[in-house]
KOLFI-272780 format. One record per atom (N, C-alpha, C): chain; y, x, z. Coordinates in nm, 3 decimals, padded with zeros to 5 digits, always signed. Atoms other than C-alpha are relative to their C-alpha. Layout:
<pts>
PT   ch        py        px        pz
PT    A         Y         X         Z
...
</pts>
This chain:
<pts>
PT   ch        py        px        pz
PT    A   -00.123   -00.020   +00.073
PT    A   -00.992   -01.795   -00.350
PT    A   +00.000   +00.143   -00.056
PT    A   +00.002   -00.153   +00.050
PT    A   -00.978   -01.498   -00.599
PT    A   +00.142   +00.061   +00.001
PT    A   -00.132   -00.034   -00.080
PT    A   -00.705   -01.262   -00.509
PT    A   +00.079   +00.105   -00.130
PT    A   -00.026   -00.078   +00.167
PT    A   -00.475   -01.124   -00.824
PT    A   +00.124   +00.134   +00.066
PT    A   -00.094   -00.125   -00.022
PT    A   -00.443   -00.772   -00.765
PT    A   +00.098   +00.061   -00.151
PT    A   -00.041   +00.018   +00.146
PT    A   -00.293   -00.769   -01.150
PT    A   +00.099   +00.100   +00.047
PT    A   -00.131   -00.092   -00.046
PT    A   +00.068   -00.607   -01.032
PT    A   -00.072   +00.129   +00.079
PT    A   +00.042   -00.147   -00.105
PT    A   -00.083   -00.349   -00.740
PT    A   -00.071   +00.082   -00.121
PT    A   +00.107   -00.114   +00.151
PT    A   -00.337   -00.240   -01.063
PT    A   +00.072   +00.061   -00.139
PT    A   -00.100   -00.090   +00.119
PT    A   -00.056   -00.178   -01.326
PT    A   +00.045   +00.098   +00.058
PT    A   -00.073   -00.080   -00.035
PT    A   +00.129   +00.028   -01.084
PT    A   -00.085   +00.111   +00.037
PT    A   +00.126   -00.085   -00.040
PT    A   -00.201   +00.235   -00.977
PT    A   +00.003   +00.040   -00.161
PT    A   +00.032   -00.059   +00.075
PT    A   -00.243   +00.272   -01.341
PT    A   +00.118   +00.051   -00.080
PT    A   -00.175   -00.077   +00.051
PT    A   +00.140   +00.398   -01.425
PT    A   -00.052   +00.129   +00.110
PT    A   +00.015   -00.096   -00.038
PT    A   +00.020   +00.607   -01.169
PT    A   -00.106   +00.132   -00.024
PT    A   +00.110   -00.081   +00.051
PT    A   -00.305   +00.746   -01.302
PT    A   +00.121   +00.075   -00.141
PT    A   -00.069   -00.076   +00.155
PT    A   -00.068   +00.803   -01.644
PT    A   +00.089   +00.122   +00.025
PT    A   -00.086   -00.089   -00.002
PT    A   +00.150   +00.986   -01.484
PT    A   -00.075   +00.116   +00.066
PT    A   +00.049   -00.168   -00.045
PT    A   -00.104   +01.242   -01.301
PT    A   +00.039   -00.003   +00.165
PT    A   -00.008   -00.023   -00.158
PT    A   -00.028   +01.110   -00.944
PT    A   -00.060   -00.090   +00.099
PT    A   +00.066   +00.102   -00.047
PT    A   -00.286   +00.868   -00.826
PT    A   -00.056   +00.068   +00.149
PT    A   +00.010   -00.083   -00.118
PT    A   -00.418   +01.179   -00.600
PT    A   +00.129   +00.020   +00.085
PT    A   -00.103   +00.018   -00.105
PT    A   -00.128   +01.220   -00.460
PT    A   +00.054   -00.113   +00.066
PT    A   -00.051   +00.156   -00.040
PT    A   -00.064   +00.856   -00.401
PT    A   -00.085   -00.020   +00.109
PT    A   +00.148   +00.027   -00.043
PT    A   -00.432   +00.839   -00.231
PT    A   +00.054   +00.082   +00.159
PT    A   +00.020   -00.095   -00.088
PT    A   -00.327   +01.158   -00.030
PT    A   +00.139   -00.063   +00.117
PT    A   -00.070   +00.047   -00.075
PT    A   +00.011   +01.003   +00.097
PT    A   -00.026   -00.134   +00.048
PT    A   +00.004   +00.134   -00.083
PT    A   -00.085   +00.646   +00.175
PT    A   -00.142   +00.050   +00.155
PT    A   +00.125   -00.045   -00.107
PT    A   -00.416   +00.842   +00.403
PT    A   +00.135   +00.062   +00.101
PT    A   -00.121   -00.079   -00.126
PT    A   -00.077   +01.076   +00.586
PT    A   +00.046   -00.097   +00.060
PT    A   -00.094   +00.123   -00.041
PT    A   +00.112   +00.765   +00.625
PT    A   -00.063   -00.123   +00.077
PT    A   +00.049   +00.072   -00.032
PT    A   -00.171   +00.551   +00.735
PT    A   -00.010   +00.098   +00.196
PT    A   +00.023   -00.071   -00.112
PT    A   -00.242   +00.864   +01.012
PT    A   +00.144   -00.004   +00.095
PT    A   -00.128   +00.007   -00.106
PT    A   +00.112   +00.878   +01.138
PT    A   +00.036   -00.125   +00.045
PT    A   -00.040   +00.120   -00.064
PT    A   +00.123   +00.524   +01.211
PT    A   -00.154   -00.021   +00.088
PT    A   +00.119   -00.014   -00.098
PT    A   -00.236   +00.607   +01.424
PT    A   -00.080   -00.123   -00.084
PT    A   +00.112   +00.117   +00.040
PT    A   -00.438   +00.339   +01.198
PT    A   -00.099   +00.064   -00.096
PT    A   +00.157   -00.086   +00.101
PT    A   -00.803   +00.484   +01.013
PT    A   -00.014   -00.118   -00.038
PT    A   +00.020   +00.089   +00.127
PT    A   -00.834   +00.343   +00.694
PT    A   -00.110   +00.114   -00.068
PT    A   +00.061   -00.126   +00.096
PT    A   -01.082   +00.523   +00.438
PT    A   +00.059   +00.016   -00.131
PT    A   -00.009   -00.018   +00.190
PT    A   -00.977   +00.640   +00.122
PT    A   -00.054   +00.136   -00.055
PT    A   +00.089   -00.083   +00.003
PT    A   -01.167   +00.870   +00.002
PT    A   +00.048   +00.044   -00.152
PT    A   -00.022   -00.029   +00.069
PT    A   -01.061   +01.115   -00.269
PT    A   -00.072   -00.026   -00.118
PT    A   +00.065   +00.070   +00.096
PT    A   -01.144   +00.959   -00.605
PT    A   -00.013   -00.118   +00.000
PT    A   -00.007   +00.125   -00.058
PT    A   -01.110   +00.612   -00.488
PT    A   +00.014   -00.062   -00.137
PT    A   -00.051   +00.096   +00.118
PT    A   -01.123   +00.361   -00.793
PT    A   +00.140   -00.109   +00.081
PT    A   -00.118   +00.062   -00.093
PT    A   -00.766   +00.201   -00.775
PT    A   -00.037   -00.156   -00.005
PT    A   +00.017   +00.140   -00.060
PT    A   -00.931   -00.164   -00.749
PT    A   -00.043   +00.016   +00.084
PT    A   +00.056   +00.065   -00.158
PT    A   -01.115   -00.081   -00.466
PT    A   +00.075   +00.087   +00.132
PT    A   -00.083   -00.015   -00.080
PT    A   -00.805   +00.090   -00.340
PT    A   +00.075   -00.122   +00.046
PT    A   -00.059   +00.111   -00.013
PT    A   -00.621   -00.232   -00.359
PT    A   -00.085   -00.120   +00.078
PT    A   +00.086   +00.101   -00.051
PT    A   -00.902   -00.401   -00.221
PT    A   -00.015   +00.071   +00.193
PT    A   +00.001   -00.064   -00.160
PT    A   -00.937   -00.169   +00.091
PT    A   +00.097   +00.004   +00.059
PT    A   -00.158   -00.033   -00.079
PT    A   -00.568   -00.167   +00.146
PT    A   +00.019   -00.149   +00.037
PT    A   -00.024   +00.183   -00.016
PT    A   -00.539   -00.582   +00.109
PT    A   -00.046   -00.003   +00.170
PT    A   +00.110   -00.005   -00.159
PT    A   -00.844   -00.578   +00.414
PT    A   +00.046   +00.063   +00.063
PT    A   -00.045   -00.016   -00.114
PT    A   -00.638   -00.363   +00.595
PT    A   +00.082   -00.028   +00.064
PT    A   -00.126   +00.072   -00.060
PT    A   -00.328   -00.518   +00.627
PT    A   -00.038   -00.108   -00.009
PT    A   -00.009   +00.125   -00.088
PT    A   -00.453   -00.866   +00.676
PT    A   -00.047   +00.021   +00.129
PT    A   +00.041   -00.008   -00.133
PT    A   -00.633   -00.749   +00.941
PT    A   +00.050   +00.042   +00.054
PT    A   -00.105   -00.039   -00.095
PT    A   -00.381   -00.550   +01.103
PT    A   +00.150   -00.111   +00.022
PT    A   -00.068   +00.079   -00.001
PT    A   -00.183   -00.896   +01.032
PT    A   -00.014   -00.104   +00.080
PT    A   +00.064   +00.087   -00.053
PT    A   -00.422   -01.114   +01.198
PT    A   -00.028   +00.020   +00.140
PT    A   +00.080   -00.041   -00.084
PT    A   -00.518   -00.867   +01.453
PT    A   +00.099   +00.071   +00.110
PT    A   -00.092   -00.132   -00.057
PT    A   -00.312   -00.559   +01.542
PT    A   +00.166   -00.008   -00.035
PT    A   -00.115   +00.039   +00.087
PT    A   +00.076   -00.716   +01.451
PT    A   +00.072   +00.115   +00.001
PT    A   -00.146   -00.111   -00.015
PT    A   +00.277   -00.443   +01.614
PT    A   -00.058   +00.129   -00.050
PT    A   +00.095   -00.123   +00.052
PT    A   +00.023   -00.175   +01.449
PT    A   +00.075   +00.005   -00.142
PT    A   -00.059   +00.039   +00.180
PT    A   +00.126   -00.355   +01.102
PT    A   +00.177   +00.032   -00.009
PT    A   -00.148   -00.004   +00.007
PT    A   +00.478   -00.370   +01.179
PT    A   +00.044   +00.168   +00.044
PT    A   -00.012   -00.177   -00.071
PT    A   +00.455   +00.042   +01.305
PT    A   -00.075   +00.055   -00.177
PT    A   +00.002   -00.044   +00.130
PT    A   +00.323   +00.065   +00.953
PT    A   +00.054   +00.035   -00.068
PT    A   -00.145   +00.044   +00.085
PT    A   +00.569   -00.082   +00.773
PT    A   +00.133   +00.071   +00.026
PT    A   -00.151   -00.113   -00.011
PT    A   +00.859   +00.174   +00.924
PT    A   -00.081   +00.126   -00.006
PT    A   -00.012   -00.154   +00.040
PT    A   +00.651   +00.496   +00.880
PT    A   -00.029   +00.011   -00.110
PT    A   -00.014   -00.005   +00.164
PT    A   +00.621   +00.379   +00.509
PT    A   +00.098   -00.010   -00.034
PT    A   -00.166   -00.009   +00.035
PT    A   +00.938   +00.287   +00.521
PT    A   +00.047   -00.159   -00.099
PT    A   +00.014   +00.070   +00.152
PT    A   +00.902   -00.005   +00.291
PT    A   +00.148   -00.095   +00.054
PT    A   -00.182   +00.085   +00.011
PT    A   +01.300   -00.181   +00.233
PT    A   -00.059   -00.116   +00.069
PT    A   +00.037   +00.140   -00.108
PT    A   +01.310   -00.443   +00.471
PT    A   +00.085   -00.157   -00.095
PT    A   -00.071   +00.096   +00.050
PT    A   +01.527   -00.643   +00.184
PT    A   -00.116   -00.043   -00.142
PT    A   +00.109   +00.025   +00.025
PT    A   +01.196   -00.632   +00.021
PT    A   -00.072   -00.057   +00.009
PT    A   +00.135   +00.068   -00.072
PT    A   +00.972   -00.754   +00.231
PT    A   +00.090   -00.151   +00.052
PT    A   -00.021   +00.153   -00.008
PT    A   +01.225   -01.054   +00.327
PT    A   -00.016   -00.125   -00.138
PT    A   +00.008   +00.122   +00.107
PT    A   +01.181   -01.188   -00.055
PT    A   -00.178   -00.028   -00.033
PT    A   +00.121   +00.051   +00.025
PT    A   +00.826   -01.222   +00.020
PT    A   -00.038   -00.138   +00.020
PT    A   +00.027   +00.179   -00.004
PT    A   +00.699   -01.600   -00.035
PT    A   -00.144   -00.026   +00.077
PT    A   +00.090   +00.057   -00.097
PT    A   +00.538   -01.728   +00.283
PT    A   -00.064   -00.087   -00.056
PT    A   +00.091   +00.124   +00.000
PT    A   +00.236   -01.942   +00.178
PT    A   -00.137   -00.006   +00.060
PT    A   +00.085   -00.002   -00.110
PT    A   -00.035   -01.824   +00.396
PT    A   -00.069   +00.183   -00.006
PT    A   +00.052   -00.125   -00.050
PT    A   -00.216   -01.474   +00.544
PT    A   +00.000   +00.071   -00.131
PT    A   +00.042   -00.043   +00.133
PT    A   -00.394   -01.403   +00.233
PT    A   +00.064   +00.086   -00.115
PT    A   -00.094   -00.036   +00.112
PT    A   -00.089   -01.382   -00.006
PT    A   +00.077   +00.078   +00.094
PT    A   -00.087   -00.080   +00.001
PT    A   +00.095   -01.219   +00.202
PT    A   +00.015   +00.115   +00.038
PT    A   +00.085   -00.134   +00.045
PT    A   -00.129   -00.977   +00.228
PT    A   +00.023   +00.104   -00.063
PT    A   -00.011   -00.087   +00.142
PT    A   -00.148   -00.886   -00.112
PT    A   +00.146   +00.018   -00.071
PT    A   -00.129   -00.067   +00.011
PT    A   +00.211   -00.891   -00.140
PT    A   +00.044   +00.078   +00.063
PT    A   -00.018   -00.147   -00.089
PT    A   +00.279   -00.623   +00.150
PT    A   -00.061   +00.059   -00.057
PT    A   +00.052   -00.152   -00.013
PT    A   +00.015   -00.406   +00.003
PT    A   +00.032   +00.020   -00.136
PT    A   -00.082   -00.018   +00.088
PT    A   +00.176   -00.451   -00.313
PT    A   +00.168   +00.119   -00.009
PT    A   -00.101   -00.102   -00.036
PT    A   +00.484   -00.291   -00.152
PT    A   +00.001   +00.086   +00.043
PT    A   +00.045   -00.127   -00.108
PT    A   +00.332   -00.037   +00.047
PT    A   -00.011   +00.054   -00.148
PT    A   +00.047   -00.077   +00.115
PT    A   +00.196   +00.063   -00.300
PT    A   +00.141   +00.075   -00.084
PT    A   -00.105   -00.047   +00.086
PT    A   +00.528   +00.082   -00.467
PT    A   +00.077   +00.075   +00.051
PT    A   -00.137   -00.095   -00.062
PT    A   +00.733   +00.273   -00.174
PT    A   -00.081   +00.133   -00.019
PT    A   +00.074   -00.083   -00.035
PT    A   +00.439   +00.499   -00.146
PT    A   -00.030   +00.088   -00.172
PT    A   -00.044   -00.035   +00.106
PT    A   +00.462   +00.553   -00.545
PT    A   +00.161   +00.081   -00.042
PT    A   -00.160   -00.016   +00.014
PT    A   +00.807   +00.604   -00.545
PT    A   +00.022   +00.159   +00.106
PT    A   -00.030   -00.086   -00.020
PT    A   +00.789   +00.849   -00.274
PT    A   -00.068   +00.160   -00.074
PT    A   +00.061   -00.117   +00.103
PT    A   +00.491   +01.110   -00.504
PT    A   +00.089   -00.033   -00.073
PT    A   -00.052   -00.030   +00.169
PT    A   +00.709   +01.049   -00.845
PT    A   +00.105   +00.123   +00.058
PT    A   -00.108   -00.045   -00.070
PT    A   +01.015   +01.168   -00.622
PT    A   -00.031   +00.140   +00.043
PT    A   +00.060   -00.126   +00.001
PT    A   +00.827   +01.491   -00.492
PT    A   -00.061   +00.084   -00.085
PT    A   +00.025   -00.062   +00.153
PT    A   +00.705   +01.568   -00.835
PT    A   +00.101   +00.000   -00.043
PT    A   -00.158   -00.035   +00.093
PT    A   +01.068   +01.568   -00.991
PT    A   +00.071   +00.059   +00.050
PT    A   -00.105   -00.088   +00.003
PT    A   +01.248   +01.689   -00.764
PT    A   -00.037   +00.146   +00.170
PT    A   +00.022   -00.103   -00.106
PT    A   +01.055   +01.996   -00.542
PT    A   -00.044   +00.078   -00.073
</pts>
């Protein structure tokens, strides 16, 4: 099953436009550390095979580690009225829809520190 990162890759590339993809890179690596889970991202990261390394980590911390995933998900912070309009249809998707959201709180919080510090 091919997996349509389409949405996570517009918003990676609103983020390249705007000049904050490094900083996006640098806060989802802080945010991954304060919730104790090693992920790699490695400065310069192409943002498909950010979206691709982030997918693989939250199914597997979905499949694997739940209360790791769910210790994620509050030191990202991601709206919990969010994540209830996600459409259960199996692991996979809902995957790539969490790391869809991780992407956008974690966007939202660089634009926010660039405008207003």
């Amino acid at each position: 099953m091919a997996i349509d990162y389409s949405k996570s890759l517009e918003l990676l590339q609103k983020t390249v436009h705007e000049a904050l993809y490094d900083e996006l890179v640098a806060q989802l690596q802080k945010d991954f550390v304060l919730a104790n889970i090693n992920v790699d991202l490695m400065v310069g990261i192409d943002p498909s095979d950010l979206c691709k390394v982030l997918h693989e980590k939250v199914y597997y911390l979905i499949m694997e580690r739940f209360s790791e995933y769910l210790n994620l998900l509050y030191v990202i912070d991601v709206p919990e009225r969010d994540f209830k309009k996600i459409n259960v249809t199996d692991v996979v998707d809902v995957a790539e829809q969490v790391t869809h959201l991780i992407l956008e709180r974690e966007h939202q919080k660089v634009w926010l520190k660039s405008h207003y510090s």
